[in-house]
N, C-alpha and C positions, 0 to 999 in steps of 0.2 A: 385550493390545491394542497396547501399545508394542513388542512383541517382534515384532511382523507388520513391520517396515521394510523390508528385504529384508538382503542383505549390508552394504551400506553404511555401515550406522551399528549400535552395539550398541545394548543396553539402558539401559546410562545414562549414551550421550551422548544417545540419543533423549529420553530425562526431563529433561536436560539444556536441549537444544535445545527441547523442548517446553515448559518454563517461560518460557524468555527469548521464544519467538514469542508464548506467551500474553500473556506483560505487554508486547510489542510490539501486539502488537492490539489491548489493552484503552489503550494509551497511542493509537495511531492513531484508534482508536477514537473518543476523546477530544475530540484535534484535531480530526479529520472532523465531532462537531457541535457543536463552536466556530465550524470554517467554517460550517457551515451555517445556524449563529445570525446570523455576519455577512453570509452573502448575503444571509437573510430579511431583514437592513436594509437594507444598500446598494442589492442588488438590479442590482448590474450587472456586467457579462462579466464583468470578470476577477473579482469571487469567486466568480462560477458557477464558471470555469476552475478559479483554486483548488480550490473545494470537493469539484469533480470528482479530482482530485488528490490529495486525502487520501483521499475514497473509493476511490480505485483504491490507496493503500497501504495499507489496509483489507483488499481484497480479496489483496492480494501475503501478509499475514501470514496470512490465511486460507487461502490455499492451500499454503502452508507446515506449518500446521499439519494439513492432509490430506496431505502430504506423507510426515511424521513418521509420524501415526497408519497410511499403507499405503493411503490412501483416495483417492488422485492420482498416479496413475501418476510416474517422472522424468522422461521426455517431456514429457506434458502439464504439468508442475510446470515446466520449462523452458521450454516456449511462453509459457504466460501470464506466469509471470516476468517475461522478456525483452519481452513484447509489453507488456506495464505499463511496464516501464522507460522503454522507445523512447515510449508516448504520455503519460506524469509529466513525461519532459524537452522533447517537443513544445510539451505546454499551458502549462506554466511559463515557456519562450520566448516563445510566442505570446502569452501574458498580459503578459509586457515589454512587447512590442514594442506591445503593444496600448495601454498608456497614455502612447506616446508620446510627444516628449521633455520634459525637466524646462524649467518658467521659469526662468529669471534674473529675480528681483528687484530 
């Protein structure tokens, strides 16, 4: 199953690489329903945004790990990559920006 990669990677940098995105997914993992603990309370935009955020680093070590395994083309492994990237750093701006500015006490 690890050996289906294509050229790019061997054997065991793929076992390799596929360890460390495991326990990166199972750590995002993690975060993501922590976030999700803290929207259920707060319940307002920005830990939605957040939570959103972690769920999309979720989905980035997920598809990495279809990557490895030959299950996600490198194309499409670069689209969605990339398109996570650009909307992680959007929401996390937009979540600044959103509890705008600090008191002075």
């Amino acid at each position: 199953m690890i050996g289906a990669v294509g050229e790019w990677l061997t054997g065991t940098e793929a076992a390799v690489l596929l360890v460390i995105l495991v326990l990166a997914t199972l750590g995002t993992a993690a975060l993501f329903v922590i976030g999700l603990a803290g929207y259920r309370r707060r319940r307002t935009r920005t830990y939605l945004l957040l939570t959103v955020v972690l769920g999309l680093l979720v989905v980035r070590s997920v598809v990495g790990i279809g990557t490895v395994l030959g299950l996600v083309p490198m194309p499409v492994h670069h689209l969605i990559e990339h398109s996570a990237d650009l909307t992680v750093a959007a929401l996390v701006l937009y979540a600044l920006f959103q509890m705008g500015s600090p008191t002075i006490e």
